[in-house]
Structure formats: structure tokens, C-alpha cells
N, C-alpha and C positions, 0 to 999 in steps of 0.2 A: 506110699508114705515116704517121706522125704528123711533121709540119713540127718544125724544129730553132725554135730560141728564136729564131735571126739571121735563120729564114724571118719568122716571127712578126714579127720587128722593122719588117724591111723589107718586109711588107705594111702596117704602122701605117704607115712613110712611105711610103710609094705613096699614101698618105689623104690624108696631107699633102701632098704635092707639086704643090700649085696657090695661087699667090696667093688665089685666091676662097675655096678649102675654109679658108686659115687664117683669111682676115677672118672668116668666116663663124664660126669657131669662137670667133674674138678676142670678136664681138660677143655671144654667146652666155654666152662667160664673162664680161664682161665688166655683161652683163644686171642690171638689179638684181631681178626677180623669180626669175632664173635661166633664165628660157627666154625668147621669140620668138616671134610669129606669122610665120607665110610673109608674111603681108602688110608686115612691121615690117622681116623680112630683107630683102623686096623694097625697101621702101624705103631700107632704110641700104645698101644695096649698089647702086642703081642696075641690077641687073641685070634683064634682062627673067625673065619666070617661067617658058620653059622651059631656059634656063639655069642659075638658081638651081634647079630640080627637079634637075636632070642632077647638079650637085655634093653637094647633100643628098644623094641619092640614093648619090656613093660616098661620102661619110660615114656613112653607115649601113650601107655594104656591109661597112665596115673597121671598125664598132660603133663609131664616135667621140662621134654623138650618138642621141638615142632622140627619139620624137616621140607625139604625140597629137592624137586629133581631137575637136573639143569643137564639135560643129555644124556650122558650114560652115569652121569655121579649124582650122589643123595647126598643133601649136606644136613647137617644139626645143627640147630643153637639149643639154646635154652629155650624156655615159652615163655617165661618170665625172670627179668631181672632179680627179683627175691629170690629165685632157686641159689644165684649168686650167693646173696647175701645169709642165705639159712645155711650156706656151706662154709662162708667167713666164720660165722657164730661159732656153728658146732667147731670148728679146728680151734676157734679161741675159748669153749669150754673146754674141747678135749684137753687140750696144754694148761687147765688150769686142775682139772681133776687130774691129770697125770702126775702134776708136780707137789698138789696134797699127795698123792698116791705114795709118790717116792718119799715127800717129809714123814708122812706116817710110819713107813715101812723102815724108815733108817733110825726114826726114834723107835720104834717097837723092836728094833735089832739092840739099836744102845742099852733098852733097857732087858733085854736079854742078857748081853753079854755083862751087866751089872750083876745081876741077879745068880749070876754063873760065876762070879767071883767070889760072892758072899760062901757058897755052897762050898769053895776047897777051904 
């Protein structure tokens, strides 16, 4: 039987759902050649290398990135352009639910320390 689209979906975030897998990807897109060496990820990520394999590794499980061996080096890009692009979105929803988040928070502060005036 064939997976519903919402299966589909939510295996793409299961891909994402780690801090590491998004930098990983951040960096990738972010790349000016478009791709990465394992050696380049290891360095901008600080992670040890079987670490960084383990999260590669479900990125490729979930097709997020594609990779190649050119000698003794593996490089990364993305597999598709849109990985790009659904990483642009979510940073420009996050910055917008961040900044409801704080407007909310500093008006439900004001209207605390209102309410805390009335009471002496």
C-alpha cells in the first residue's frame, strides 16, 4: 500500500528533527559551491565524525541530501533545491512567531505589572 502525502510529510520531518541535521543542511545550502566535504562539515559543525556520519546518514535516508566520492573525500549538497528553500521559510516563520512571541510576552508582563499596582 502506498504512504498518504501526511505519511510522506512527516517522514521529511523526522529528517529534520534534529538540531545537527538542520545546520548540516543550513550549511550546505548556504555553501557557495553548493556542496561540502565531510571534512569541511566536520569542521563547521564541530562534531566528531561518527556523529556527523550517523546524521548524514538519516539525511540520505529521508533523500534530503545526495553525496559523492571523488578519492578519499565524500562531498554533500542538497538533493533538491526546495530543501533550500523550506529552510528559508521555516527561519522566516520562526522570526515571525518569535517576535508575536516576545510582543505577547511584554504585553502580558505590562499588564501584570498593571494589575500589581492596582493591588498596593
Amino acid at each position: 500500500m502506498r504512504p498518504s502525502l501526511s505519511e510522506v510529510k512527516a517522514d521529511l520531518f523526522k529528517g529534520l528533527a534534529h538540531p545537527v541535521r538542520i545546520r548540516v543542511l543550513e550549511l550546505l545550502h548556504d555553501a557557495e559551491p553548493g556542496e561540502l566535504s565531510v571534512g569541511e562539515l566536520l569542521a563547521q559543525t564541530g562534531l566528531e565524525a561518527s556523529h556527523l556520519s550517523q546524521h548524514l546518514a538519516v539525511l540520505r535516508r529521508y533523500r534530503l541530501v545526495e553525496s559523492d566520492r571523488r578519492g578519499s573525500q565524500v562531498y554533500y549538497r542538497l538533493a533538491y533545491a526546495n530543501v533550500g528553500g523550506l529552510l528559508d521559510v521555516s527561519r522566516a516563520l520562526l522570526a515571525e512567531v518569535l517576535e508575536t512571541t516576545h510582543s505577547d510576552a511584554t504585553a502580558h508582563l505590562e499588564e501584570q505589572q498593571e494589575a500589581a499596582r492596582w493591588v498596593r
